[in-house]
N, C-alpha and C positions, 0 to 999 in steps of 0.2 A: 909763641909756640914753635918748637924746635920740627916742622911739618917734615922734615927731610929724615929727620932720624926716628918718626915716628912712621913711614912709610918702611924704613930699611928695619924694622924690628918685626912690622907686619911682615915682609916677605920674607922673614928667619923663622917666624912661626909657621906661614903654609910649606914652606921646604919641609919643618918638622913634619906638619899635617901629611904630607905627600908620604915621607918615612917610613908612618906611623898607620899609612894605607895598606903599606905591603905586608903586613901580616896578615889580615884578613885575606888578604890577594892569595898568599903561601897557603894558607886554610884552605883556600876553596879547590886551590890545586891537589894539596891532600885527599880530600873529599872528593874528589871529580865532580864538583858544583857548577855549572854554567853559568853561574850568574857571577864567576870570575872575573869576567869582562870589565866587570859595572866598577870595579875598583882601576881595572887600569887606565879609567877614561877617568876616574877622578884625580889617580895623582895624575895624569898629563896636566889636568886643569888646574892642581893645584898647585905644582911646581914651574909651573908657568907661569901664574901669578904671580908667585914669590920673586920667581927670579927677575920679571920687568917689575916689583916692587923697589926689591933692592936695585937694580941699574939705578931707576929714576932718583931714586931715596937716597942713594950712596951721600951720606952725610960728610961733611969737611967737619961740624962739629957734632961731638957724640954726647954734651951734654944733657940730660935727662932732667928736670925739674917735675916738680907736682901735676902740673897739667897735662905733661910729655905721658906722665906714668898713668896717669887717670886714660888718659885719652888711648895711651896703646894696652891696655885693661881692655877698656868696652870695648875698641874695636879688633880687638885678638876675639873675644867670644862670639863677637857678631859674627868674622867672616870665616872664625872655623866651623861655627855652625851651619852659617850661609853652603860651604862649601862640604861639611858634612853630609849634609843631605842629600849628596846627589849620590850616593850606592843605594838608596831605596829606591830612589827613582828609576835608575837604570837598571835595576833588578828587577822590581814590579813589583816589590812587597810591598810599598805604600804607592797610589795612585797618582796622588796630589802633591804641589810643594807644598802648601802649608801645613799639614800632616807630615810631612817628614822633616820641614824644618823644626817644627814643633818634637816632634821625636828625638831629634840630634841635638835641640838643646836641652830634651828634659834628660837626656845620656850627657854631656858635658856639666851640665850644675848638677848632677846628680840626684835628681830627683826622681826619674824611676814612671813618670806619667808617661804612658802609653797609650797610642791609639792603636794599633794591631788588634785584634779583634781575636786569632787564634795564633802564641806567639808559638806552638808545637810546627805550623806549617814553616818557618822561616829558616830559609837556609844558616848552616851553620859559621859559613862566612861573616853574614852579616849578623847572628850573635856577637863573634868574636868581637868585628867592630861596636859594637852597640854596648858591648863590656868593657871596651878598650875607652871610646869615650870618658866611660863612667870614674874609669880607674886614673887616665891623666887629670879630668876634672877636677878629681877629688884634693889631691894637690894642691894644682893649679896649672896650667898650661907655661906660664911664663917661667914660675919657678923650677918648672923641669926645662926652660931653656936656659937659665942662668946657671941650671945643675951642669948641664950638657956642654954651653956653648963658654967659649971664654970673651968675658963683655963686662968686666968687669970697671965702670966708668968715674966708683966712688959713688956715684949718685943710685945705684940701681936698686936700692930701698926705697924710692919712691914706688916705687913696681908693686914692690912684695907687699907694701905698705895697702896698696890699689886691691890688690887682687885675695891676700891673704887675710881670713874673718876675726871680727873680734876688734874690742874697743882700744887696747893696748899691741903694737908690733913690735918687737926685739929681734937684735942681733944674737944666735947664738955665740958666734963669732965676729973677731972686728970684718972680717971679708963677708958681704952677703952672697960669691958667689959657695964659697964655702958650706955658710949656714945651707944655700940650698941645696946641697951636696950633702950633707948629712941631714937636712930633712929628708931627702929621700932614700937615702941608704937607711933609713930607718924605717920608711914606706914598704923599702922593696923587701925588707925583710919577714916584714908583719904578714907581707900577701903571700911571701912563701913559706910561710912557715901555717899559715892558714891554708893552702893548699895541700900541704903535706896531710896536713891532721886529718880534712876533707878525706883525701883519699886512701890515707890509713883506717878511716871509718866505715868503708867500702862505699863513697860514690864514687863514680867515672870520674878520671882523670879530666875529662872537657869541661864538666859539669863543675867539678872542684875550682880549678880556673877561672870560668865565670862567674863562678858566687863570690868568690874570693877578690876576683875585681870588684865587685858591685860592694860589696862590705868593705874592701880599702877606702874607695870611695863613698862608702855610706852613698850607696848608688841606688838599688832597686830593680832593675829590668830585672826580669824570668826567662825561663827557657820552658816552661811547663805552665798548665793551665789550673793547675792548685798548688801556683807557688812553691812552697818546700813543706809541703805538707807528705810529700810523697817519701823522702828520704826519713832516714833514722832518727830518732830522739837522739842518737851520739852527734847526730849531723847536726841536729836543728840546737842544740847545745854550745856544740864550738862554734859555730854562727852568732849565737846569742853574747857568749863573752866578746868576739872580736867586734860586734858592731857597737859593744860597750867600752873598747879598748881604744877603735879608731873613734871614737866622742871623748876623747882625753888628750889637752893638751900637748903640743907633741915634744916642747919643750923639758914636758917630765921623764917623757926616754931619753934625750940628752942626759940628763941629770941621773938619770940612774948607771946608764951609759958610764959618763963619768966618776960613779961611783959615792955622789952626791946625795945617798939617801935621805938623810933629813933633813934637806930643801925641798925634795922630792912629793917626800910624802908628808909635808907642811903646807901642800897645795890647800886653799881655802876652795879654792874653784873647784877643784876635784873631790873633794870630800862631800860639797852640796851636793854636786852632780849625783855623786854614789847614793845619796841619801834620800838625793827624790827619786832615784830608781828605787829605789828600796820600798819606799812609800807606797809608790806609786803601783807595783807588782805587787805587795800586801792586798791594794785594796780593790785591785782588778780583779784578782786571784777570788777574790772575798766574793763578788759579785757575781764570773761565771761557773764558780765551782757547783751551784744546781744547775747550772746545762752538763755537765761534763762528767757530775758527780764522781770523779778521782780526786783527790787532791794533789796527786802528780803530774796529771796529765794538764790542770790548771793552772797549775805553777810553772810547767812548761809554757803552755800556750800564754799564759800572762807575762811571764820572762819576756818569751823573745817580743812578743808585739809590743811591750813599753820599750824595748832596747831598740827595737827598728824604729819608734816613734821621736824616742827622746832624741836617738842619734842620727834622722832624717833618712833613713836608707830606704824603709819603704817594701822590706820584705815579711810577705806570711804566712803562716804556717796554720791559720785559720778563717774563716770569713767572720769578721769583729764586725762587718757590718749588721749581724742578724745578732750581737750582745744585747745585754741591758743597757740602758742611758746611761747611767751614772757611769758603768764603765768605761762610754763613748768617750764622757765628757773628760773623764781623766786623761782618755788619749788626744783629744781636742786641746785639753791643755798644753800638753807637753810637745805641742807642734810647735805652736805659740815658742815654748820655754827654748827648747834644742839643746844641744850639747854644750862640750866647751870650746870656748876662743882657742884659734890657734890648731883646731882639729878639721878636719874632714865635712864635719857634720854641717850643717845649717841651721836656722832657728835665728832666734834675737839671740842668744847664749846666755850659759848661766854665769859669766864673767860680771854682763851688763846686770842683772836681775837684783843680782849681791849689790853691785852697785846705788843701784835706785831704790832698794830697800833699806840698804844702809842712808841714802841721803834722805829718804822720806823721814827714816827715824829722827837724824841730823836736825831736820826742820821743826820735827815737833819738837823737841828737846829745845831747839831755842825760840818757840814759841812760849813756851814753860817757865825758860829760865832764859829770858833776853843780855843779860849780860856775860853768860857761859858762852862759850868757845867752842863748838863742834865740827870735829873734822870729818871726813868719811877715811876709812882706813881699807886698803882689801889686800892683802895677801901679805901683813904683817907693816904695809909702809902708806903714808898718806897720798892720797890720790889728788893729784895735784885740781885747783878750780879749772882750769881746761877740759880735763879729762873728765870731769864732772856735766862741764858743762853739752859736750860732742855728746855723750852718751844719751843725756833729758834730750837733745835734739833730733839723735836717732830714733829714738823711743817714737817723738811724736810725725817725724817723716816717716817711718815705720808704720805705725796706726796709720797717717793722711792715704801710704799707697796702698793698704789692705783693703780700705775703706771703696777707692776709687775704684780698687780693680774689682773688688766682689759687688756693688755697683751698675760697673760696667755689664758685666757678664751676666746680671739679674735681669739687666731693661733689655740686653740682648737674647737672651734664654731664658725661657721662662720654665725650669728648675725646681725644685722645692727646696725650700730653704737651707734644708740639712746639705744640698748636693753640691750648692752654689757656695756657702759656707765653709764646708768644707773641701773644696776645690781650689777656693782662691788660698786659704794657709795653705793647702798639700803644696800648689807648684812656689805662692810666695814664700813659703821654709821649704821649701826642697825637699819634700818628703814622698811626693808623687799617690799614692790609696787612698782616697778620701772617705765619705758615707756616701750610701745610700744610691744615685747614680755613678759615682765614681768610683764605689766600694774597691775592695782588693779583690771581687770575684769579675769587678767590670773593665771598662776603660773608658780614656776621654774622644770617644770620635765621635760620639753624639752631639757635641757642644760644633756650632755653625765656625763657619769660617774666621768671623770675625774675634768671639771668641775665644777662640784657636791661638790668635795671632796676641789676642790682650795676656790671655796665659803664657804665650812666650815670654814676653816680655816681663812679665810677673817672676819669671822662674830665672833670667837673668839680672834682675833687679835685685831679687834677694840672694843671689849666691856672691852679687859685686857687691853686698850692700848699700845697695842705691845710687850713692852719689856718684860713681865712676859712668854711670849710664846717666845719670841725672847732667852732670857736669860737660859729658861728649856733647848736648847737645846747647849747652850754652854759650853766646855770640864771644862774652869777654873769654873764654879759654882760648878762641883760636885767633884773638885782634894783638898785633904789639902793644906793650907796653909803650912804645914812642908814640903811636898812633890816638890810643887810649888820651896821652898828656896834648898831645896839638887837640883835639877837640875838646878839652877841657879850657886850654887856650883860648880859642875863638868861641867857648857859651863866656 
């Protein structure tokens, strides 16, 4: 483990963190907020960190291997969140650290679970922040430093590899500092051009901004206490397409970008996707339309809540928790399913699904016909046995930590089924509203301390997809390889 260049990467990331303070800081100055302060005391802290990071860390060698990239993954989320949380503190919007750690990281994975109680009382500073999280999250932290900083090592696709979702990573270009330089220029377009439309539909300028972060990031925080129930059907509409837009690959605006259309829209992954929303809003629609008795206003209200479901964002525009079952369960499912690899969103993705239903097929087929030949195929080209094989293994590491953490939180809370259930998919797929106790009318500060703390962890588990948090804390990631061979030596 390269320990010196994985220290001098941390303290490139709180520099940014520190940055990335000052806007909220500049908000609260605008606003004559007093709880100004609470940010200047955090970049002090967090540009001081960075900076005796990088002293100590100043690498002689800067190469980056698998374990380098795994390991400065998990602990970039750890200690921006660690260090995130202290402008609640120091403000007094949240009481406790673990409530507000819990807060900063459910705004960084972008999942939208909150504990604040009434989120209209919160200064508008710490919105900003709490949207600002949501929107770098949604990315990725690292890839906006590699957009940013020049570090380019040849190896730094271990990184993006680490941090970025979904069973297959590609270069858009041979440089990945490039690729992430047009992944975001593609980001940063989507979010203004989503604000724009926002505030051409007559909401506030602030308000357009922070929806528009939380939807680049398929994020979720509020700034009101019925959601976006209050704004326009024009509003609650262009909300609805972009939370379906940033759950698509982002590889296929490249390719349209370049002019690439039918590669583009040859996508297999995005045409499921389109199709279980499709589905999926038919038969929502089907189910609340005797509460609502419109057939507009339920195809609104079904729209947006399968798009914030599918695509992990977590916002709405109705309380789903008082539906019918059947409609639950469809939104239950699509927690589970999530968007697509390579997007914003969270979930197992519908990249993987294609996959493991195409190899389920695969397996009966040469159950059938033992001396046939079956390949899995997805997105026109065969999926090599590797990639087969990562994906059945995610699946069931997937399942083992859903299983633990809904578990855990049951022996610790005693819950009703539906809250506990749906609590542990909302923060393990990043979706944040669950049923019942967690509904999208409530929030998570009912749930005890401990809890608190299994849910964090839940919510960066699945936005790293496991293993990079799994991995930080494994003995052989941080032992040499020399070390490793002499005690093989002497057994």
């Amino acid at each position: 483990m390269n320990k010196r260049m994985v220290l001098y990467m941390l303290g490139k990331i709180l520099m940014l963190e520190s940055a990335l303070l000052l806007l909220p800081f500049i908000c609260g100055l605008i606003y004559n907020e007093d709880v100004s302060y609470c940010f200047v005391y955090t970049i002090v802290i967090a540009a001081a960190a960075g900076a005796l990071f990088m002293l100590i860390g100043r690498p002689r060698n800067k190469a980056i291997f698998a374990k380098e990239g795994f390991a400065i993954v998990a602990l970039t989320w750890i200690l921006m969140s660690a260090i995130g949380a202290l402008p609640f503190i120091f403000s007094g919007v949240i009481t406790n650290y673990t409530d507000a750690f819990f807060e900063t990281v459910s705004g960084f994975t972008t999942t939208g679970a909150s504990v604040i109680a009434n989120v209209e009382t919160v200064p508008k500073s710490i919105h900003l922040w709490r949207s600002l999280t949501h929107w770098v999250g949604g990315m990725g932290v690292l890839v906006l430093v590699m957009a940013i900083v020049p570090n380019d090592t040849g190896r730094s696709m271990h990184i993006m590899r680490a941090e970025m979702p979904g069973p297959i990573i590609g270069k858009l270009v041979p440089k990945i500092t490039t690729t992430a330089k047009i992944l975001y220029l593609i980001y940063v377009f989507m979010t203004v051009l989503e604000i724009l439309l926002l505030f051409a539909g007559g909401m506030p300028l602030y308000d357009s901004i922070f929806h528009s972060f939380g939807t680049a990031g398929t994020g979720g925080f509020g700034i009101k206490q019925d959601g976006l129930a209050g704004y326009s059907p024009y509003c609650q509409w262009v909300i609805t397409v972009f939370m379906l837009l940033f759950g698509i690959n982002f590889n296929i605006y490249y390719l349209i970008l370049m002019r690439k259309l039918r590669s583009a829209f040859k996508s297999e992954e995005m045409w499921t996707y389109i199709g279980i929303v499709l589905v999926s809003t038919g038969i929502v629609t089907a189910y609340i339309y005797p509460i609502y008795d419109n057939v507009v206003d339920s195809l609104r209200y079904s729209a947006f809540q399968v798009a914030s479901i599918i695509s992990t964002t977590g916002f709405s525009t109705a309380d789903f928790n008082l539906w019918p079952s059947a409609a639950k369960a469809v939104l239950l499912i699509l927690m589970f399913v999530g968007a697509c690899a390579g997007s914003t969103a969270g979930g197992f993705k519908v990249s993987r699904v294609i996959i493991i239903f195409k190899q389920i097929k695969a397996n009966l087929r040469q159950m059938l016909h033992s001396r046939s030949v079956s390949s899995v195929k997805f997105e026109g080209k065969n999926v090599d046995i590797a990639t087969v094989i990562n994906v059945s293994s995610y699946l069931a590491i997937y399942c083992l930590c859903y299983i633990v953490v809904f578990a855990m939180i049951s022996i610790i809370d005693n819950f009703s089924l539906e809250t506990n259930i749906s609590a542990s998919a909302a923060c393990f797929n990043n979706i944040g509203p669950g049923f019942d106790v967690v509904g999208p009318a409530s929030n998570y500060s009912y749930y005890s301390v401990a809890s608190t703390w299994i849910l964090s962890a839940a919510m960066l588990l699945g936005r790293l997809e496991i293993m990079p948090i799994i991995l930080l804390f494994a003995p052989s990631a941080w032992i040499k390889i020399k070390n490793i061979k002499k005690k093989r030596r002497v057994t």
